[in-house]
N, C-alpha and C positions, 0 to 999 in steps of 0.2 A: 504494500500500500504506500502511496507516495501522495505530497500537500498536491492541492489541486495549483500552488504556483510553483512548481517545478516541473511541470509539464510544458513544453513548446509550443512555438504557432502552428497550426497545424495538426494538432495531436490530441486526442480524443480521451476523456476517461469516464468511469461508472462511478456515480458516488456513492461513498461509502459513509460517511459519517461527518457531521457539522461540528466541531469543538469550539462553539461559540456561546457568547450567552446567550440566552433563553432568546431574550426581545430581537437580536439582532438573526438567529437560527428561526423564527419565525417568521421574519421579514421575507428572509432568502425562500423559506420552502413556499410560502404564496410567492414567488415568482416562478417555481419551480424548480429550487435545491431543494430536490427529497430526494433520498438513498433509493438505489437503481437506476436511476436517469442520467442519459448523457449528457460533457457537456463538451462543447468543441470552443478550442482556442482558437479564438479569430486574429485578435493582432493585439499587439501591445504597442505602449505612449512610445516615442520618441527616448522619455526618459526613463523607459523601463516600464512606469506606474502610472495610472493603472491597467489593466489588463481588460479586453473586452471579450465575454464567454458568450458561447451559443449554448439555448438550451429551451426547450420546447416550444422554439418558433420565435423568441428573444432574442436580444442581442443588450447582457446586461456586463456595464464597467466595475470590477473591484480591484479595491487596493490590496496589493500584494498584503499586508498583513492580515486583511481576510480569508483571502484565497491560500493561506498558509495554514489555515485552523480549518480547512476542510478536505478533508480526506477521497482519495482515489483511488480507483484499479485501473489502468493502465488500457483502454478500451482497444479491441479489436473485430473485426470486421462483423464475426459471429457474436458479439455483445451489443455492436451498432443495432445490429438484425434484430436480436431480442429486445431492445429497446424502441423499436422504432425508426430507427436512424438510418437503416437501408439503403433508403433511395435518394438520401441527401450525402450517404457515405461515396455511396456509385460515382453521382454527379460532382461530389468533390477531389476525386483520383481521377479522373477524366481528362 
């Protein structure tokens, strides 16, 4: 399991678990950080921070010290699959 900001542009993971506090772990899962859902690294700032994720049709910005306190696996193609992610995985290796 690796922080969901040590993952690159480009690179997919399943989440696993939110290490944050309560208020701010419920903010994230109404936009759609809940455990099993993908999210795709779309790009990061210029200066590194913040970082812009995909994830159930969003496109939401966090600061690396959040995206530090939430947890990953490492997504690949058959995870995309089981989650949905498929035909946006396809179209993005294309």
């Amino acid at each position: 399991m690796s922080a969901l900001s040590e993952l690159t542009v480009g690179e997919r993971g399943v989440l696993e678990a939110l290490d944050l506090p309560e208020s701010v772990q419920n903010h994230l899962m109404h936009m759609g950080f809940v455990p099993g859902s993908c999210v795709h690294i779309l790009r990061r700032a210029p200066a590194g921070d913040p970082t812009v994720y995909g994830i159930d049709g969003m496109e939401i910005a966090l600061r690396h010290e959040t995206a530090a306190a939430i947890r990953v696996c490492r997504c690949t193609a058959t995870m995309a699959a089981a989650t949905g992610e498929a035909h946006e995985l396809a179209e993005a290796t294309q």
